[in-house]
C-alpha positions, -999 to +999 in steps of 0.1 A: -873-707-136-857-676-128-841-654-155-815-625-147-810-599-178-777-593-178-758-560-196-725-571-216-700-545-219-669-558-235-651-525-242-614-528-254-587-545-254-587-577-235-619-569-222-633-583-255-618-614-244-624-621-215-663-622-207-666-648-229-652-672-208-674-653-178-701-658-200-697-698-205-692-705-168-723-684-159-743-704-187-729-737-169-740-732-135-774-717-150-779-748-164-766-769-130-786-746-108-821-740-130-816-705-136-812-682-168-795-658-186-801-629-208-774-614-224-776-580-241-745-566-256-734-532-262-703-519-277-693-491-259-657-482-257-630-463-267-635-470-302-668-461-306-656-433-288-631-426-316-660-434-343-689-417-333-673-390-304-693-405-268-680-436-249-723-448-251-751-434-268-771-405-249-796-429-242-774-453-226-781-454-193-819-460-203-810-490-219-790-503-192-819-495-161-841-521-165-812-548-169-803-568-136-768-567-138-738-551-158-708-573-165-682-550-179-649-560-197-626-533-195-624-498-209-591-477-219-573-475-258-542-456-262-546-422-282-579-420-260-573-400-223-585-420-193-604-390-181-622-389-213-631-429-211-637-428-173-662-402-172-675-411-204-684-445-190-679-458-154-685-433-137-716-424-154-729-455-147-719-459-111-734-425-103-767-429-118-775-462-105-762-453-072-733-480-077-717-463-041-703-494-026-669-506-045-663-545-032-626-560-035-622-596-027-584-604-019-570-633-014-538-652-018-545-688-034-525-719-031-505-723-061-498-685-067-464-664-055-471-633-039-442-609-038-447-606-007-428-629+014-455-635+046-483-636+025-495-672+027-523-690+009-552-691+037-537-665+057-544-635+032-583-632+027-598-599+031-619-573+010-614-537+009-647-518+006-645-482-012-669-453-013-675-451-050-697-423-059-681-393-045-654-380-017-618-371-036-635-380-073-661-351-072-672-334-104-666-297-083-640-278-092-616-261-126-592-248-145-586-211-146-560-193-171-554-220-193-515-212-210-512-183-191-479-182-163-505-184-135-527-210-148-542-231-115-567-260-113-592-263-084-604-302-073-628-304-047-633-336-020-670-339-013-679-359+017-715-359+025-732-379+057-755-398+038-728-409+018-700-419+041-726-432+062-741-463+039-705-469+027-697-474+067-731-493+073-721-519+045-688-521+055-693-531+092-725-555+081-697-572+059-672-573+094-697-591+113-704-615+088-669-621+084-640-623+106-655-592+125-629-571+123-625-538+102-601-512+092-606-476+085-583-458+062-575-422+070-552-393+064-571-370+094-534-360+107-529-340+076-565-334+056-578-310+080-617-312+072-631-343+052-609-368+067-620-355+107-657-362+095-647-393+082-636-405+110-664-391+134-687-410+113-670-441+115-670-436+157-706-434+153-716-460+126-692-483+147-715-483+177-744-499+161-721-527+152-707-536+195-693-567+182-670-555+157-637-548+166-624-518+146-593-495+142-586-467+117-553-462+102-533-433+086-535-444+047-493-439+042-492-466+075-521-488+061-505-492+024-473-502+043-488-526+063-509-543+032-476-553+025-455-556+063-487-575+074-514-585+050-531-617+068-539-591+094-570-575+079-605-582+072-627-556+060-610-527+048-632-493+043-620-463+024-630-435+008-629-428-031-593-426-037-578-443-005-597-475-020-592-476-053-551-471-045-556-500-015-575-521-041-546-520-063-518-529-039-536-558-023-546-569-057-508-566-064-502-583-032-523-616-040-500-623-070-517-612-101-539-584-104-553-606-137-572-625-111-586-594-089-624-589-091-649-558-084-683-549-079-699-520-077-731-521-058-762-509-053-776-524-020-808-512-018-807-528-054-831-501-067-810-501-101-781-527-117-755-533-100-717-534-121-690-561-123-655-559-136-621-574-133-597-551-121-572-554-149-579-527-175-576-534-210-539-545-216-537-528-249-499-545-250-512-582-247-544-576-261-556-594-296-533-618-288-551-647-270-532-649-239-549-628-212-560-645-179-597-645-175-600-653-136-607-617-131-637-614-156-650-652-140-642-640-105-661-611-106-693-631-126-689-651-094-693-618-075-723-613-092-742-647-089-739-639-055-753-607-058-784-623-078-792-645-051-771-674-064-743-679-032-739-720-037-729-711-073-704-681-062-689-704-041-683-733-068-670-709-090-641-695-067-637-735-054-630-743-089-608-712-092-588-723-063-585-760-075-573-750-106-544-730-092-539-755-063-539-783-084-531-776-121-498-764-138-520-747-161-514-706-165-513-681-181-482-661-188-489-634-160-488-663-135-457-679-154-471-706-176-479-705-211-514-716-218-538-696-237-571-676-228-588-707-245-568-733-229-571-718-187-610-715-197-613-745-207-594-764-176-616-741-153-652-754-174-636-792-169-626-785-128-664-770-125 
C-alpha cells in the first residue's frame, strides 16, 4: 500500500480548525482507495513566533524536505506584522522547495450566490495560475534614511527567463488539458521593462502550445472583466502580484472566499509541494467553531491529486458540490448557521 507523509501546519486562528476536518476526509478516502497517511505536526505560527521570536525553528525546512506534502492551515495573529509572518514562513517554504507555480481553482457552485450577477453555476470554472517565487515579491531592494524628511524605500521586480518560462510552460500544459484557452495578465502599457519580457516570453512559450488559443490582457481591464465577464476564462497566468490580487477577486467572485483553495507546486516534484485555503486566519471568528472548512478540504483535494490520487480529488469536490447543490446546510459566511462540526460532518456522510 502506498503511504504519503504528509506535513501539518495548523498555524493560527481558524487554521487550527480547519485541517481537522481536511484531515478526516483524507483518512476516508485512504481507507476507500488503499492508500495511507502520515501525519506529522508542527506548530509554527504566530504564536510561537511571539514565544520563542521565529515563525519555525532554524531547522525547519530540514524537517519538512523529506515529507511528501505540506497541508498548511493559515498563518496571521494580530499584534504580529504580516511581513514578519509571511517571510517568516510561506515564503520561506515556497522558495526553498522551489514551490514556483501558485494553482487557483475557481468556480461558481450550484447552491452558492455570487455577487456577481452573470456568474452562473457551470458557467464560472477557471484557475488562475501565478508565478510564486519571484517577479514583484523579490527580496532586492531597502530603506534608506529611516525618520529623516527624505527617507525613501527601494523594491525591486525580478523577472528571470527561467522563471517566467516554467510558470508559462505549466500554464499552457494546463490550457490544453482544459478548455484550451489562456489569459495573460499584463500591465506592459505602463511597466516599461519586466512586463515587455513578460509578454515576449509568453509569444514564444505560446508557440510550442499551436492549439491553444491565447490573449493577454492589461491587469486594470482583466480585474474588470473577472467581474463584467467571468465564464469567459480558462487558465489565467500571472505574475507574482497580478495573481495573487486575481486570485482574490475570483475567489471573491465564486461567493465565498471560505471555500477557495491553493497549491503551491513543485512540478518537477523534486521537494514537497504546499496546500492552503485561501482564507487566512480569521482572528475575528476564530475559537469560535464556526469557520467553513471547504477551503482547507478543497485544497486536500488539490493535493490527492497532486499525489497521484485524481479519482479521489474528484469525489471530494463531487461531494463538495452535492453538499451545496443539495443541502441547506452552511456555514454563516454562506448564510446558514451550522457549525465547523456540523458542515464536516454532512460532507463525511455525502462522501
Amino acid at each position: 500500500m502506498t503511504n504519503h507523509r504528509i506535513a501539518l501546519i495548523p498555524g493560527d486562528g481558524i487554521g487550527t480548525e480547519v485541517l481537522p476536518p481536511a484531515r478526516r476526509v483524507l483518512d476516508v478516502l485512504g481507507r476507500r482507495h488503499g492508500f495511507g497517511l502520515t501525519y506529522t505536526s508542527y506548530d509554527w505560527s504566530c504564536e510561537r513566533y511571539l514565544r520563542d521570536g521565529a515563525m519555525m525553528p532554524e531547522d525547519g525546512l530540514d524537517l519538512l524536505r523529506d515529507e511528501d506534502a505540506i497541508l498548511l492551515g493559515a498563518v496571521g495573529y494580530p499584534g504580529v506584522p504580516d511581513h514578519v509572518s509571511l517571510w517568516g514562513l510561506l515564503i520561506p517554504i515556497r522558495r526553498a522547495f522551489r514551490q514556483y507555480v501558485n494553482l487557483r481553482p475557481v468556480r461558481v457552485f450550484e447552491g452558492v450566490e455570487s455577487p456577481v450577477r452573470g456568474a452562473r453555476p457551470g458557467a464560472v470554472d477557471f484557475v488562475v495560475v501565478r508565478e510564486n517565487v519571484e517577479g514583484e515579491y523579490s527580496e532586492v531592494g531597502g530603506r534608506l534614511n529611516r525618520g529623516f524628511p527624505d527617507e525613501m524605500a527601494v523594491q525591486e521586480a525580478v523577472f528571470t527567463r527561467a522563471g517566467v518560462t516554467r510558470v508559462l510552460d505549466h500554464a499552457f500544459e494546463l490550457a490544453a488539458r482544459r478548455g484550451g484557452r489562456l489569459t495573460s495578465a499584463t500591465k506592459s502599457n505602463g511597466i516599461v521593462h519586466t512586463m515587455p519580457f513578460w509578454d515576449e516570453l509568453v509569444a514564444e512559450r505560446a508557440a510550442r502550445f499551436p492549439r491553444v488559443d491565447w490573449e493577454q490582457e492589461h491587469i486594470d481591464a482583466l480585474a474588470a472583466k473577472f467581474v463584467l465577464a467571468p465564464e469567459s476564462f480558462d487558465v489565467v497566468v500571472a505574475s507574482n502580484l497580478f495573481g495573487d490580487i486575481l486570485s482574490d477577486l475570483a475567489a471573491a467572485v465564486a461567493g465565498s472566499i471560505g471555500i477557495a483553495p491553493a497549491a503551491n507546486l513543485n512540478p518537477e516534484r523534486d521537494f514537497p509541494s504546499m496546500f492552503e485555503p485561501v482564507h487566512g486566519s480569521a482572528p475575528d471568528i476564530a475559537g469560535k467553531g464556526i469557520a467553513n472548512p471547504l477551503g482547507a478540504i478543497w485544497s486536500a483535494a488539490l493535493m490527492l491529486d497532486h499525489l497521484g490520487h485524481p479519482e479521489a480529488a474528484k469525489e471530494v469536490t463531487d461531494a463538495i458540490a452535492a453538499l451545496l447543490a443539495k443541502t441547506e446546510v452552511r456555514t454563516r459566511d454562506l448564510g446558514g448557521t451550522a457549525t465547523t462540526a456540523e458542515f464536516t460532518e454532512k460532507l463525511i456522510e455525502l462522501l
